[in-house]
Backbone as numpy.savetxt, mean C-alpha at the origin, in Angstrom:
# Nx Ny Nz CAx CAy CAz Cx Cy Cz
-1.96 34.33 16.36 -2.67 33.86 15.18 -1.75 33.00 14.30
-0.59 33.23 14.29 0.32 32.72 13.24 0.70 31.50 13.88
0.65 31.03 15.15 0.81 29.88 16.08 -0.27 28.78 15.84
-1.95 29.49 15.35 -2.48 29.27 15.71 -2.78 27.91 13.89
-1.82 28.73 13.58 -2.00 28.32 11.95 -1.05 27.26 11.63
0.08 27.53 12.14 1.21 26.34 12.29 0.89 25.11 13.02
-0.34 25.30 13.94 -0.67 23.58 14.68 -1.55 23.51 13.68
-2.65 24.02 13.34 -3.52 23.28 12.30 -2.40 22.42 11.03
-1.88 23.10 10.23 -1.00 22.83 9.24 -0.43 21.82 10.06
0.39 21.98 10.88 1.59 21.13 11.32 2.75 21.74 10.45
3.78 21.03 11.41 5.38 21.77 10.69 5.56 20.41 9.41
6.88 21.41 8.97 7.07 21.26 7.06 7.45 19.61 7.16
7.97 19.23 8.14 8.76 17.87 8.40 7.21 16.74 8.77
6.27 17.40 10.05 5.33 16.57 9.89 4.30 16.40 8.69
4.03 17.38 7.60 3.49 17.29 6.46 4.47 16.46 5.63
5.58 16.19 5.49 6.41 15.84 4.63 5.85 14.11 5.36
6.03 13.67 6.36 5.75 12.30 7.59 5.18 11.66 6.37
3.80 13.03 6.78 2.34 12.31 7.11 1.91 12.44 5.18
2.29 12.85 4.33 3.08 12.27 3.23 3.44 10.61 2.82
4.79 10.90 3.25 5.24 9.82 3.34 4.57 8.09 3.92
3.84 8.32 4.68 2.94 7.19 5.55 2.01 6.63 4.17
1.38 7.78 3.94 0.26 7.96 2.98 0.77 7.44 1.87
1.87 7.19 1.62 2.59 6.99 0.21 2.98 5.51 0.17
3.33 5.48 1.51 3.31 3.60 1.80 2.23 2.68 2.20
1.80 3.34 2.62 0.27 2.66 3.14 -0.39 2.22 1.63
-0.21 3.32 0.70 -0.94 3.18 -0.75 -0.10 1.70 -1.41
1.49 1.84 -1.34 2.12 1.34 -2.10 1.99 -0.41 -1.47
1.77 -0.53 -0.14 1.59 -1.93 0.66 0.53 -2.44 0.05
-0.62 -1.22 0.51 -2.17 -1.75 -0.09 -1.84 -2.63 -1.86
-1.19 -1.91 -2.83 -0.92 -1.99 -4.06 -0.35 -4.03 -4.18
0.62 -3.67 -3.61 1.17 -4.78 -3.43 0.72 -6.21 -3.13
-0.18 -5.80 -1.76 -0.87 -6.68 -1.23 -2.25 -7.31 -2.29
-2.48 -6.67 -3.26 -3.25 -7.21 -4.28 -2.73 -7.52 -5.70
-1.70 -7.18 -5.81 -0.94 -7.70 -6.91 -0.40 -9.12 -6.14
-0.16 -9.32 -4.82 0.90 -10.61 -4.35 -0.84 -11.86 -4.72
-2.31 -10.88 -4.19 -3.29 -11.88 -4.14 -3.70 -12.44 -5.28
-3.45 -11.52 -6.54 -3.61 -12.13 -7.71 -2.56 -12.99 -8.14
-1.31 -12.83 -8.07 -0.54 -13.52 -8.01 -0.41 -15.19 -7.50
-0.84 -15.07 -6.27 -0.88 -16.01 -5.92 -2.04 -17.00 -6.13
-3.46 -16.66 -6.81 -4.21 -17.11 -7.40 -4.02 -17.36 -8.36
-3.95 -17.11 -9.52 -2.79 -17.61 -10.43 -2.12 -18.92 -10.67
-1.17 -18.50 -9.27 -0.01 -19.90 -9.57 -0.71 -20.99 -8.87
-1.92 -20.69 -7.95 -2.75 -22.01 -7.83 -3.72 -22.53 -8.45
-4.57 -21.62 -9.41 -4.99 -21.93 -10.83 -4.00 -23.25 -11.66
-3.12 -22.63 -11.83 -1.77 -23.23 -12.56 -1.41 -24.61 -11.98
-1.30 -24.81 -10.61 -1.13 -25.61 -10.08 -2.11 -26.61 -10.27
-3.54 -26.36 -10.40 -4.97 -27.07 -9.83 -4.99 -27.46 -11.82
-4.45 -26.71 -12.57 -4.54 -27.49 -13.97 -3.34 -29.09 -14.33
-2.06 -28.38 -13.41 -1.43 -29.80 -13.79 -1.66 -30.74 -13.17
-2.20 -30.70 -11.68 -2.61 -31.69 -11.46 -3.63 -32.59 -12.31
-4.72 -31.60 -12.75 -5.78 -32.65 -13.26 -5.21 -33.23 -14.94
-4.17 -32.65 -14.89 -3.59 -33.24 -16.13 -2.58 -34.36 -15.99
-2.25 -35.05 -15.52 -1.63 -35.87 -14.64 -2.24 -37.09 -14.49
């Protein structure tokens, strides 16, 4: 029974992983929409000096 409880759970190192994955996966996702606003933005920015020009 106590075997049977340690594969469901998984060991302390694969909870710590599968954690960790979860923590980057969030922080990429994060990123990846701060870089898209970002980069909309500086082509906003861009698309004004031109027409000022």
């Amino acid at each position: 029974m106590a075997n049977n409880e340690e594969i469901d759970c998984g060991t302390r190192q694969e909870r710590r992983e599968m954690r960790r994955t979860a923590k980057r996966s969030k922080m990429t996702h994060h990123g990846k929409s701060i870089a898209l606003i970002y980069r909309q933005s500086v082509e906003r920015r861009a698309g004004e000096k031109k027409s000022n020009r």
